[in-house]
Every structure is written in C-alpha cells, then in structure tokens.
C-alpha positions in Angstrom: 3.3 -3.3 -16.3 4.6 -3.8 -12.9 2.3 -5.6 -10.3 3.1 -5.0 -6.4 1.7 -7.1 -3.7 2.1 -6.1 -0.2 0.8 -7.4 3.1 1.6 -6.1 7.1 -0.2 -6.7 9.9 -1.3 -4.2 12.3 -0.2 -3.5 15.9 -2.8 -5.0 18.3 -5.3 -2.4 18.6 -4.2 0.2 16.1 -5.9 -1.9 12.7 -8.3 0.6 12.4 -5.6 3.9 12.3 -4.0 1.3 9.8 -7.2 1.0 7.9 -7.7 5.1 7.9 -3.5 5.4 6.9 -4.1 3.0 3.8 -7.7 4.7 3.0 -6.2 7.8 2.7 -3.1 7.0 0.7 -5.6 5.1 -1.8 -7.6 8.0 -2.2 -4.5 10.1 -3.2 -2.7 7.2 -5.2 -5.9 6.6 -7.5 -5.3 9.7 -9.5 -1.7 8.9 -10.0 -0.1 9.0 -13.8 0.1 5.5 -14.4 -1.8 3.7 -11.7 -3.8 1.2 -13.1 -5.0 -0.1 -9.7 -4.4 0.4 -5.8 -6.3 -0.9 -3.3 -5.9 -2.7 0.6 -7.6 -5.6 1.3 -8.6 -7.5 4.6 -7.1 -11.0 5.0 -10.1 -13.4 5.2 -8.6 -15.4 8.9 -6.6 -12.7 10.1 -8.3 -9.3 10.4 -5.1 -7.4 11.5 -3.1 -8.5 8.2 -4.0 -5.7 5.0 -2.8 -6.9 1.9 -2.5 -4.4 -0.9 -2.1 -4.9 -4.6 -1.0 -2.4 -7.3 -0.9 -2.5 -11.1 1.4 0.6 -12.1 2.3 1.0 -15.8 5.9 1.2 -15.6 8.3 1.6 -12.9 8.9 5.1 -13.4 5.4 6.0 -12.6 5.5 3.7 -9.3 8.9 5.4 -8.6 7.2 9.1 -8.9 4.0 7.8 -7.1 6.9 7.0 -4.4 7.7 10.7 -3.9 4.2 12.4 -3.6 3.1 13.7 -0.6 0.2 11.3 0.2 2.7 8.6 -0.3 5.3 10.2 2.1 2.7 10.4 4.6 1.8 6.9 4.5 4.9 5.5 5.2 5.6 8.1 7.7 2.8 6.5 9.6 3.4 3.3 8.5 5.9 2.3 11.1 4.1 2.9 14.0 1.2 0.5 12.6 2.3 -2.2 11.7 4.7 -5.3 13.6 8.0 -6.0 12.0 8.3 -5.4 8.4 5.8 -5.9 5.5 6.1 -8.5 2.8 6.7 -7.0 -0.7 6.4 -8.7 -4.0 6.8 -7.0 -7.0 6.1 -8.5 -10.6 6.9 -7.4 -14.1 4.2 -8.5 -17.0 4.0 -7.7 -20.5 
C-alpha cells in the first residue's frame, strides 16, 4: 500500500479555483483501480494551504492514476494556483 501526503498553498486570491481544481480531480480519481482513498483537506490556521492524502494499492495503480486525463488536467492547472512547489511525502506500508 502506498500512502501520499501532499500540501500547497494557494496563490492569494485564487483558493477557491484551487478548491474547484482539487474537487474535480477527486471526483475523477475516486473511481480509480486501486484507490483506496483521495481526498483535499483545509489546513485548520491557514485557509490557503490544501493538504491531500492518498492511499493507493500499489505503485502501479498511482502510476496509471498519474496518466488519466482528470489527473493531467489537474496538474495542468496546478501551477498557476499554487506558490512555489508543493510538499510531497509518499509512504510504503504493508
């Protein structure tokens, strides 16, 4: 099992086109072989920092959840809504 946790914060002013980028890649990602969870959360002192956690079976199924077209979109977006780069973690578990 492969757990991923991301955060980013978003450019002043553009949180809520973050919110409605992450939304829709969430909707997309849920039906994904192997995706055990996927979800963005709001940072509880810092409204403009998402934080998003995955649980993917395997890192094959992340790395095919990686070429889907609701994925490509995301991160197409992604640049333009966020400062500097986000903060990836990813953990392996048995």
């Amino acid at each position: 099992m492969l757990i991923v946790v991301g955060s980013a914060q978003a450019v002043p002013g553009h949180r809520a086109a973050l919110v409605d980028a992450a939304r829709a890649v969430t909707e997309g990602t849920r039906g994904d072989e192997g995706c055990e969870s996927y979800g963005f959360y709001a940072d509880l002192f810092d409204e403009n920092t998402i934080v998003g956690i995955e649980i993917w079976r395997s890192r094959t199924d992340l790395e095919a959840h990686m070429d889907h077209e609701h994925t490509r979109a995301f991160l197409a977006a992604f640049p333009g809504l966020v400062v500097g780069e986000p903060g990836v973690t990813m953990y392996e578990v048995s």
